[in-house]
Every structure is written in structure tokens, then in C-alpha cells.
C-alpha positions as a Markdown table, in Angstrom:
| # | Residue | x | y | z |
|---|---|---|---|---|
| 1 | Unk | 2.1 | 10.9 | -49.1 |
| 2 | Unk | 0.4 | 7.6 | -49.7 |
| 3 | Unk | -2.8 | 6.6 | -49.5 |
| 4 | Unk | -5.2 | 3.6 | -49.6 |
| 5 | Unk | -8.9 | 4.1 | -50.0 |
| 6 | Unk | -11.0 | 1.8 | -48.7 |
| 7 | Unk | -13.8 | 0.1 | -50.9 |
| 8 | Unk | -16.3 | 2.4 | -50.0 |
| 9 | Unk | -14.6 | 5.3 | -50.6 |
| 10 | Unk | -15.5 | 7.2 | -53.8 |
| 11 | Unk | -13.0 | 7.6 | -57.0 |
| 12 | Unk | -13.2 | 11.4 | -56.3 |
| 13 | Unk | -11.5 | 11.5 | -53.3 |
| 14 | Unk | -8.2 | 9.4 | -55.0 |
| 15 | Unk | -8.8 | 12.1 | -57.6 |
| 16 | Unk | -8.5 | 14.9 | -55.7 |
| 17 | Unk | -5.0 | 13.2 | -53.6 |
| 18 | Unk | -3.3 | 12.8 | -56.6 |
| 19 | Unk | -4.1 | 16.4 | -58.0 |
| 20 | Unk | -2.8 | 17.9 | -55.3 |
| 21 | Unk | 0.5 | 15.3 | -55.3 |
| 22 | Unk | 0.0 | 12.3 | -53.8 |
| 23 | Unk | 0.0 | 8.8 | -54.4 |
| 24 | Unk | -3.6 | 7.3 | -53.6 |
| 25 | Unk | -4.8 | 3.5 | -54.2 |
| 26 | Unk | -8.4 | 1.7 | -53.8 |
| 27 | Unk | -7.2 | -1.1 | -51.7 |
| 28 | Unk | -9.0 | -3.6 | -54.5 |
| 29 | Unk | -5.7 | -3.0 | -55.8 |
| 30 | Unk | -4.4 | -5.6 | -53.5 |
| 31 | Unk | -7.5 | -7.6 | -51.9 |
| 32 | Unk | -10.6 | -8.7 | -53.3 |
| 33 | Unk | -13.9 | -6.8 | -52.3 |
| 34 | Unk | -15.6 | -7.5 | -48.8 |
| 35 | Unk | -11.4 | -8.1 | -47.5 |
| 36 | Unk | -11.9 | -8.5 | -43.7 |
| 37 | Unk | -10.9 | -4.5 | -41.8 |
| 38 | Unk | -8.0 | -6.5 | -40.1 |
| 39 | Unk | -6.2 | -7.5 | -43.5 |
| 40 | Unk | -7.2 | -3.9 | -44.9 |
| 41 | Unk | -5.4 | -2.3 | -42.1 |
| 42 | Unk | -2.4 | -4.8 | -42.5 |
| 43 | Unk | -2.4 | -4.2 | -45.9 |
| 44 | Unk | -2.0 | -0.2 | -45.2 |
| 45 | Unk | 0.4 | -0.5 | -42.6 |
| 46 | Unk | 3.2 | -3.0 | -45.1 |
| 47 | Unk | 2.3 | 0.0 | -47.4 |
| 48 | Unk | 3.5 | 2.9 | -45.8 |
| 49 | Unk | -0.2 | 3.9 | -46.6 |
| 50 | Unk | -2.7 | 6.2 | -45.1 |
| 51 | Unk | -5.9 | 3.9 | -44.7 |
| 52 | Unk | -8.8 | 6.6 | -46.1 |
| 53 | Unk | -12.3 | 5.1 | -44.6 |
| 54 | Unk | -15.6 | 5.5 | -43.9 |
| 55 | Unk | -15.7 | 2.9 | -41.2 |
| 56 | Unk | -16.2 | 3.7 | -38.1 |
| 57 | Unk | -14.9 | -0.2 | -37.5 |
| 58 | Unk | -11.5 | 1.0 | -37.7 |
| 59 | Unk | -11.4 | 2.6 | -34.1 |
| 60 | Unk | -12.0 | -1.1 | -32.6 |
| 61 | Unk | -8.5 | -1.9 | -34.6 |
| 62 | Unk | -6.3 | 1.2 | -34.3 |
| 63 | Unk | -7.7 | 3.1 | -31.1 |
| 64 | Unk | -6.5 | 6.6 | -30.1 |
| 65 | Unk | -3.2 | 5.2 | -27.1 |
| 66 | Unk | -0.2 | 6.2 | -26.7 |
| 67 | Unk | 2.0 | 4.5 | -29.3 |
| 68 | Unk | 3.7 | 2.8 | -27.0 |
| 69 | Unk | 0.3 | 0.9 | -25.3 |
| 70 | Unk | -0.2 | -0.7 | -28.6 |
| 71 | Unk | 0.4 | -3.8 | -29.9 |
| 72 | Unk | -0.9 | -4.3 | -32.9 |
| 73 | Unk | -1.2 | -1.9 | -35.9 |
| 74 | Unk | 1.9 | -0.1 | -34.5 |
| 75 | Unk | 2.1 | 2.2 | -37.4 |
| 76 | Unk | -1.2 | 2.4 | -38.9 |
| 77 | Unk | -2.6 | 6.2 | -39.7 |
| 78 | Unk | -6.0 | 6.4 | -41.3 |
| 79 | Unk | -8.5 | 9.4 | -42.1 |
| 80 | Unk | -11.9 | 8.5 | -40.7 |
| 81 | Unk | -14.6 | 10.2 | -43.2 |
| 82 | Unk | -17.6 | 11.0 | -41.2 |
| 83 | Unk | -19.4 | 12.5 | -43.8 |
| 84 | Unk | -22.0 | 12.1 | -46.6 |
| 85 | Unk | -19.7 | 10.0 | -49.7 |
| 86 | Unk | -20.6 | 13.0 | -52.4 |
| 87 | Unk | -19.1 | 15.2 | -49.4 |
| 88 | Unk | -15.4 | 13.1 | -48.9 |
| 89 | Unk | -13.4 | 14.8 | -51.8 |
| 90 | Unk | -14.3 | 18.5 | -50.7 |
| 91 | Unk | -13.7 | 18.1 | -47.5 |
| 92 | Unk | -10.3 | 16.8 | -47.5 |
| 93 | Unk | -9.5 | 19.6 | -50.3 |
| 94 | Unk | -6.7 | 21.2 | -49.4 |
């Protein structure tokens, strides 16, 4: 799988996707820092990407609907982090 961290995510948590197999990218790869949530999620989507965030933001952008309801961000997938940064790479260990 791919992912793209966003820029608050820590290092670790790239780390840890790779070791276990996957591809994963800090989305200052491809914007500059402060890069508005709407041309992060853009950029993720082109990417084939799993957007990896701690911003709760994100839900205003790609709500929970039925794929079918949406109309923009068709194919977005993210991982919402919702806890402390030290935290993120253990609990997405596999």
C-alpha cells in the first residue's frame, strides 16, 4: 500500500509503514509546508495514497457517505490519528 503523511505526522510512523512493506511519503514531498487540506487531499487522491493525518479537518473534506453521495474526493482513504504524536507509530503497528 501507499501512503502520504501529512505534515504533522511524525517520521516514526513512515518508518514503521515501510518496515512492515509499504510505500509511505510526508506530503512535503510534493507541497510546501502549511499546503491548504484541500490540495493535500487532492494531492493523495492523484496518488493512489492513503492520506495518514492528525486533522480532524479532514472529515469536513471526505465525510463518512455512501460513495455514491459524493462529489468530490471520490476516492480519497485517510487514517485519522486521534492520538498523542509519540503514540501514532505503535498504534498502527501491525
Amino acid at each position: 500500500m501507499r501512503f502520504i503523511l501529512d505534515e504533522n505526522v511524525p517520521v516514526s510512523v513512515g518508518s514503521m509503514l515501510e518496515s512492515n512493506g509499504h510505500k509511505a511519503e510526508s506530503i512535503r514531498v510534493y507541497l510546501p509546508s502549511g499546503a491548504a487540506d484541500p490540495i493535500v487531499a487532492t494531492i493523495s487522491e492523484q496518488n493512489d495514497a492513503i492520506l495518514v493525518s492528525f486533522d480532524g479537518d479532514f472529515e469536513k473534506i471526505a465525510p463518512r457517505v455512501p460513495k455514491g453521495s459524493r462529489k468530490r474526493f471520490k476516492k480519497l482513504c485517510r487514517i485519522w490519528l486521534q492520538c498523542r504524536e509519540h503514540q501514532a507509530a505503535a498504534r498502527l503497528q501491525v
